[in-house]
Backbone as ProteinMPNN parsed JSONL, in Angstrom:
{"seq_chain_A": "XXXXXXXXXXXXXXXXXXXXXXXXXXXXXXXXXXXXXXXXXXXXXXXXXXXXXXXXXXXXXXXXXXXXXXXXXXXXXXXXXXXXXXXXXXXXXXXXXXXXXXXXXXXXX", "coords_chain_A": {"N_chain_A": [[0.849, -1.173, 0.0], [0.308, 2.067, -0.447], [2.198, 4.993, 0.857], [0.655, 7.85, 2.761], [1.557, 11.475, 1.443], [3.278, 13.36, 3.747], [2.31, 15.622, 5.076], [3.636, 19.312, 4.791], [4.856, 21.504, 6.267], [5.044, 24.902, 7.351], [7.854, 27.096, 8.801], [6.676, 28.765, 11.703], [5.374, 32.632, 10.729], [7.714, 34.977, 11.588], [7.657, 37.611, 10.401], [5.794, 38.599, 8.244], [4.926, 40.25, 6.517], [7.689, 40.791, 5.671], [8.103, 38.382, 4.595], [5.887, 38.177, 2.559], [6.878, 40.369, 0.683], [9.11, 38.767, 0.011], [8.595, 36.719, -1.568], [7.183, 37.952, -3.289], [8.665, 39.239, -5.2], [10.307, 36.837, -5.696], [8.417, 35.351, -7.306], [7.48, 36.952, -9.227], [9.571, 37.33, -10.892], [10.174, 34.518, -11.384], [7.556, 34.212, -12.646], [8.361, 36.032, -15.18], [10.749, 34.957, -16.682], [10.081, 32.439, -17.049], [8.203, 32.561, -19.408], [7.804, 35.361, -21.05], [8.837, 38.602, -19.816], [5.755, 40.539, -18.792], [3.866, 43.22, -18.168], [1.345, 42.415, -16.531], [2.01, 40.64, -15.127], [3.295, 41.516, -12.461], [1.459, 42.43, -11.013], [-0.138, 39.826, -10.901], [2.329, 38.633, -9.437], [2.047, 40.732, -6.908], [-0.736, 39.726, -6.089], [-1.135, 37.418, -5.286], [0.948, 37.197, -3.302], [-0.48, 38.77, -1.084], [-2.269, 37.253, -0.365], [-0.525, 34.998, 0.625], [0.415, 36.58, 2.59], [-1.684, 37.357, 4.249], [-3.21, 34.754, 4.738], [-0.651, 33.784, 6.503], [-0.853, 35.345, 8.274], [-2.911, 35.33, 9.597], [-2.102, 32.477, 10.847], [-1.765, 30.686, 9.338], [-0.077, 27.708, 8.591], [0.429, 25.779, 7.26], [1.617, 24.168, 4.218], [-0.042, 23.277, 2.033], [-2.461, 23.709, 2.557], [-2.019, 26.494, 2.294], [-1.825, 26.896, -0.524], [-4.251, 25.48, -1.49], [-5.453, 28.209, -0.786], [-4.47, 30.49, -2.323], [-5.121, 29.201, -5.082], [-7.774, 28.861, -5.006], [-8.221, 32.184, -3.949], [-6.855, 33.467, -6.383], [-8.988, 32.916, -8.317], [-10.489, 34.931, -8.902], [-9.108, 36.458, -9.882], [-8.242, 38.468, -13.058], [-7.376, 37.156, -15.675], [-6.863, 37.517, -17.841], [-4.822, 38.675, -19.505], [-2.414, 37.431, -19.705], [-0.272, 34.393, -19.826], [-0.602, 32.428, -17.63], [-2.62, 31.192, -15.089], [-4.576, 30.58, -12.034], [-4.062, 28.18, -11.586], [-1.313, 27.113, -12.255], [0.332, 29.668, -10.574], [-0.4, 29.019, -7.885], [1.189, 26.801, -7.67], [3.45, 27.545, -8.893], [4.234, 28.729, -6.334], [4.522, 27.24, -4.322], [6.633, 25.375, -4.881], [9.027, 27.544, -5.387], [8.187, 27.983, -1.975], [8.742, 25.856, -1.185], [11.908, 25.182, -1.992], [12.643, 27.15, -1.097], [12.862, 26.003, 1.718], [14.566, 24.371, 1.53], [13.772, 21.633, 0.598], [13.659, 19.238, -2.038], [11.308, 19.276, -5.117], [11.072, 17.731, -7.003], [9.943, 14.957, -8.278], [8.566, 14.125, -6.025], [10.483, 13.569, -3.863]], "CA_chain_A": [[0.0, 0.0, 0.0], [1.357, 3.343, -0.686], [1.726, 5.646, 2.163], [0.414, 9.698, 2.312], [2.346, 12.289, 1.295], [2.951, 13.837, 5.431], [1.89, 17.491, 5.492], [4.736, 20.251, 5.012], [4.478, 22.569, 7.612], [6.151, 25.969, 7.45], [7.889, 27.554, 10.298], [5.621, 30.091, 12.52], [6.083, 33.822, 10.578], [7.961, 35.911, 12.458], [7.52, 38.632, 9.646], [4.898, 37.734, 7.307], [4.979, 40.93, 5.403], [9.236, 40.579, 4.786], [7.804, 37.038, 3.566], [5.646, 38.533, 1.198], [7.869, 40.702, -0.263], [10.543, 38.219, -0.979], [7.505, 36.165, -2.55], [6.55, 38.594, -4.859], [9.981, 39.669, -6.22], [10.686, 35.47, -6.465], [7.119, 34.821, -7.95], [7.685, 37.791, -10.605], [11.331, 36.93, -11.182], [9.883, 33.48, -11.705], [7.438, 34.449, -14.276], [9.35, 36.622, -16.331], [11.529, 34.281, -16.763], [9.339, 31.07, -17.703], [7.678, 32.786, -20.653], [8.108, 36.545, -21.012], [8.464, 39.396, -18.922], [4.688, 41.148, -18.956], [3.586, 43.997, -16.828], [0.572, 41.724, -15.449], [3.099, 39.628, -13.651], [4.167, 42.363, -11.101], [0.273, 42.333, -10.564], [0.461, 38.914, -10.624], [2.879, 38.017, -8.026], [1.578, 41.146, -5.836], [-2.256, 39.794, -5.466], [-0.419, 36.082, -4.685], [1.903, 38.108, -2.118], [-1.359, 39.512, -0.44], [-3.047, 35.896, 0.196], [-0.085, 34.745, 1.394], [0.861, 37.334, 3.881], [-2.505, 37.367, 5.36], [-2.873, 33.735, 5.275], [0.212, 33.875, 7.247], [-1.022, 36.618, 9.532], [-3.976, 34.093, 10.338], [-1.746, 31.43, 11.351], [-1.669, 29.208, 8.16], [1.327, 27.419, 8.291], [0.423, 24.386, 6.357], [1.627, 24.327, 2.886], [-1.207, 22.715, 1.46], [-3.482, 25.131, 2.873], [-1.843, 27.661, 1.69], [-1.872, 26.596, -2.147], [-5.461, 26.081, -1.999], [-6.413, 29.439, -0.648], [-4.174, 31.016, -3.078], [-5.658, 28.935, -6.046], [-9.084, 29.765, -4.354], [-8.641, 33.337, -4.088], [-6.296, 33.898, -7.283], [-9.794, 32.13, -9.025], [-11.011, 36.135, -8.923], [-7.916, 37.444, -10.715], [-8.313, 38.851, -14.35], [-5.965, 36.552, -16.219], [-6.985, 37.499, -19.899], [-3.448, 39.148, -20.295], [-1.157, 36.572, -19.126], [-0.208, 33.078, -19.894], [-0.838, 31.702, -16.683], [-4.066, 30.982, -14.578], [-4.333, 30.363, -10.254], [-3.318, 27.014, -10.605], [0.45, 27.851, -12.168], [0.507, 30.725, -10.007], [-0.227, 28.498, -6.597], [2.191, 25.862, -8.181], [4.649, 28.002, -8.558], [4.526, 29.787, -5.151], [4.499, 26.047, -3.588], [7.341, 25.775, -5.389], [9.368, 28.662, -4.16], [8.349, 27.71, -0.789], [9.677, 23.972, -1.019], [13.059, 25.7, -2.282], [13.418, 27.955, 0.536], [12.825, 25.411, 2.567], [15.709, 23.172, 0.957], [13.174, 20.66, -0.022], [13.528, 18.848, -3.48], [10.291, 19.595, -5.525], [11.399, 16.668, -8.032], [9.831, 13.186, -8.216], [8.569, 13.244, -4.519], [11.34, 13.703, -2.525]], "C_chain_A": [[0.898, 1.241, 0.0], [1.141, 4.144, 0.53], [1.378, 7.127, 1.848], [1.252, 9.929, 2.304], [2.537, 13.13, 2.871], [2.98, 15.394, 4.811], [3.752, 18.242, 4.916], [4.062, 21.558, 5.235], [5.838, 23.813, 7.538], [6.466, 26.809, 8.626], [6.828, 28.698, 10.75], [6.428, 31.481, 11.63], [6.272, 34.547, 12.071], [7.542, 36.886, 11.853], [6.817, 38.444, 8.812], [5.061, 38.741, 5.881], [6.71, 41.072, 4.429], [8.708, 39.021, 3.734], [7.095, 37.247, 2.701], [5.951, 39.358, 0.358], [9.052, 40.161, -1.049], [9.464, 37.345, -2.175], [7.373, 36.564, -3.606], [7.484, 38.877, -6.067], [10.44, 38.112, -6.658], [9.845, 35.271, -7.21], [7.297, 35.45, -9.103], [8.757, 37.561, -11.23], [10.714, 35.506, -11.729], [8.666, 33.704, -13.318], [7.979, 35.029, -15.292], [10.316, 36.247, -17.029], [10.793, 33.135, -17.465], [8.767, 31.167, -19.277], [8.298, 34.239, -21.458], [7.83, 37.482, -20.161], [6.977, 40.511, -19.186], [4.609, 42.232, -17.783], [2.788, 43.42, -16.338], [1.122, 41.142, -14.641], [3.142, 40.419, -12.616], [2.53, 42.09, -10.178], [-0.375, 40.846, -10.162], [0.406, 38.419, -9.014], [2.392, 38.916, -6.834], [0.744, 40.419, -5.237], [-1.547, 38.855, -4.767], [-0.014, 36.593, -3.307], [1.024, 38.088, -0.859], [-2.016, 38.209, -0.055], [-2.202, 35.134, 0.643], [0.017, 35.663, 2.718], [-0.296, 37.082, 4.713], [-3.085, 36.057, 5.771], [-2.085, 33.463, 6.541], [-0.228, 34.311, 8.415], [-2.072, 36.587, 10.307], [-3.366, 32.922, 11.229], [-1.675, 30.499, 10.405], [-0.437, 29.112, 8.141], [2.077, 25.934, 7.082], [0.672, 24.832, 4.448], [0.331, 24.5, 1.91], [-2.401, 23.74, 0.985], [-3.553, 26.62, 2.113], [-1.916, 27.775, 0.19], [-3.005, 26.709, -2.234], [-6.009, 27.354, -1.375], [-5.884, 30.697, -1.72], [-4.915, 30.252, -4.693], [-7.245, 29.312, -5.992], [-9.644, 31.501, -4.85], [-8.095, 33.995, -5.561], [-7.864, 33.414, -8.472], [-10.767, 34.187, -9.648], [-10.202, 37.146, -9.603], [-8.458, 37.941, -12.204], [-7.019, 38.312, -15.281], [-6.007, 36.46, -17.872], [-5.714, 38.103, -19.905], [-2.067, 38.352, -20.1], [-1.06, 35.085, -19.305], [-0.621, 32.171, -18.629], [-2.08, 31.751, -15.721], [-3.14, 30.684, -13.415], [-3.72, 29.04, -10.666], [-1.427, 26.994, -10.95], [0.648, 28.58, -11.301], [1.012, 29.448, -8.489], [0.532, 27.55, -6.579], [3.567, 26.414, -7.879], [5.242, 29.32, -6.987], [4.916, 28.576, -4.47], [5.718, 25.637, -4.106], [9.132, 26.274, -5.184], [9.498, 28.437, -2.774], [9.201, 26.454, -0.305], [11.335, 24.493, -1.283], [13.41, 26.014, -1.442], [13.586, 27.536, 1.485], [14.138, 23.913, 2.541], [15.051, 21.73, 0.762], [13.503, 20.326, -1.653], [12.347, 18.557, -4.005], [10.38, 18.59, -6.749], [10.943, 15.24, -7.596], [9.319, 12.798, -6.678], [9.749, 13.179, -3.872], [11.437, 14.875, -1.781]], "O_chain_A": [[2.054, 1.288, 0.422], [0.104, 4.054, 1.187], [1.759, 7.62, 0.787], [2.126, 9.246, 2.839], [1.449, 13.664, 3.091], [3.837, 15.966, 4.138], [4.773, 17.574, 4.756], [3.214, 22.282, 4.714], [7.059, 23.679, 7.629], [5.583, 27.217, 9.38], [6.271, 29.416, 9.92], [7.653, 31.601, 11.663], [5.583, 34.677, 13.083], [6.791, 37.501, 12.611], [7.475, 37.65, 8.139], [5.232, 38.387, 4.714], [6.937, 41.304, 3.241], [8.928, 38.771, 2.549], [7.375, 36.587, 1.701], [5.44, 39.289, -0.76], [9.691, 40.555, -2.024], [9.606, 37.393, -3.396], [7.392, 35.968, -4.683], [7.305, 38.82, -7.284], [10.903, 37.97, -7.789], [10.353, 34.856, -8.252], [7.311, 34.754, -10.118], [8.664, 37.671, -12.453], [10.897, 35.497, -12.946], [8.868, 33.461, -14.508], [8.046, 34.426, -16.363], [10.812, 36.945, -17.914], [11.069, 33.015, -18.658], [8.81, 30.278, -20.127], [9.146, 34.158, -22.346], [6.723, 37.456, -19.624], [7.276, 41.445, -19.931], [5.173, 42.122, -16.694], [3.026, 43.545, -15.137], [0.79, 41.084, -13.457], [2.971, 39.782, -11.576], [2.449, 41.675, -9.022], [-1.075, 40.757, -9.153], [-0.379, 38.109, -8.118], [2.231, 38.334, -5.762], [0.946, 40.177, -4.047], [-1.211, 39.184, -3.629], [-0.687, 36.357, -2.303], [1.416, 37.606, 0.204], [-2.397, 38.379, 1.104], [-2.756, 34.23, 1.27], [-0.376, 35.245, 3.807], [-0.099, 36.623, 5.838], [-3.483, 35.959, 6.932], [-2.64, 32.996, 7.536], [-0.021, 33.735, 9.483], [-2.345, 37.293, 11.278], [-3.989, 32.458, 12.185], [-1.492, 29.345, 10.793], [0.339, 30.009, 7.812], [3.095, 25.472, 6.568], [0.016, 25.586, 3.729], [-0.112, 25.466, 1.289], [-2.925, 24.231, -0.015], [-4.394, 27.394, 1.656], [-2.085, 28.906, -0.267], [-3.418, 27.691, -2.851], [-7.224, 27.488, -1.522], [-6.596, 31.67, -1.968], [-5.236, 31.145, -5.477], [-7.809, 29.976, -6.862], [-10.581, 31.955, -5.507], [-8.732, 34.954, -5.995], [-7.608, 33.697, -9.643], [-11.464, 34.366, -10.647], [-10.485, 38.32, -9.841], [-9.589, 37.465, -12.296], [-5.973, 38.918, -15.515], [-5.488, 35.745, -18.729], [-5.412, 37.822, -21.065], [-0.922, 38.731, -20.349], [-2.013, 34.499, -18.792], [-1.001, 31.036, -18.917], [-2.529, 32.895, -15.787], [-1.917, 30.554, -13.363], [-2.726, 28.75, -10.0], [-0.531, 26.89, -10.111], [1.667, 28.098, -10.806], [2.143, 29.108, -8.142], [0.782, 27.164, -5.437], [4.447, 26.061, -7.094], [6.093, 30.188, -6.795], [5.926, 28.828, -3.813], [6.178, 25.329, -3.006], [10.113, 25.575, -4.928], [10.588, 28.591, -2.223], [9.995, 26.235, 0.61], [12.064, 23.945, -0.457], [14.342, 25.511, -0.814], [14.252, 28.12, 2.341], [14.382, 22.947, 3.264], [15.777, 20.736, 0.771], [13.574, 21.278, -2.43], [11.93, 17.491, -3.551], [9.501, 18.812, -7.582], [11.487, 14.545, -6.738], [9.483, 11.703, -6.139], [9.697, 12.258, -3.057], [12.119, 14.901, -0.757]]}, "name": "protein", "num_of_chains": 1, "seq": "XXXXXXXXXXXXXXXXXXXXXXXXXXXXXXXXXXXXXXXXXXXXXXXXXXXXXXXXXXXXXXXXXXXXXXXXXXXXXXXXXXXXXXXXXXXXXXXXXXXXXXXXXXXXX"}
């Protein structure tokens, strides 16, 4: 039998809003990069930014959690000018976070 994937749990913010500033500048840095640099991106990675931080500033510490409330709330975005839709977006913030966290985001490990 296969076993669950266990939770990844991110440490308690101390600073939620320094954490969503590095977010937004990795998240935008990250799109601009994947396809082309657009001005929606900055807008973009801000709104993302803004559902993390206050996620955060609730107490969400669970990864998980945090992907779907960003795919959730990014579901209200205006994404006619941009290659990418909430679920890239919350992909690639989950992502990001697994990185910073020195996790390998490859194959399950």
């Amino acid at each position: 039998m296969t076993e669950p994937i266990p939770p990844i749990t991110l440490p308690p913010s101390q600073n939620p809003e320094l954490e969503g500033e590095w977010l937004k500048q990795r998240l935008q840095g990250w799109l601009d990069a994947e396809f082309i640099p657009e001005a929606v991106n900055q807008n973009i990675a801000e709104r993302a930014a803004q559902i993390f931080v206050r996620q955060r500033m609730e107490g969400e510490n669970d990864l998980g959690s945090l992907v779907i409330a960003i795919v959730t709330e990014m579901q209200a975005f205006d994404f006619s000018k941009s290659f990418y839709g909430e679920f890239a977006i919350a992909n690639a913030v989950s992502d990001l976070l697994l990185e910073s966290l020195g996790i390998d985001k490859c194959c399950g490990q």
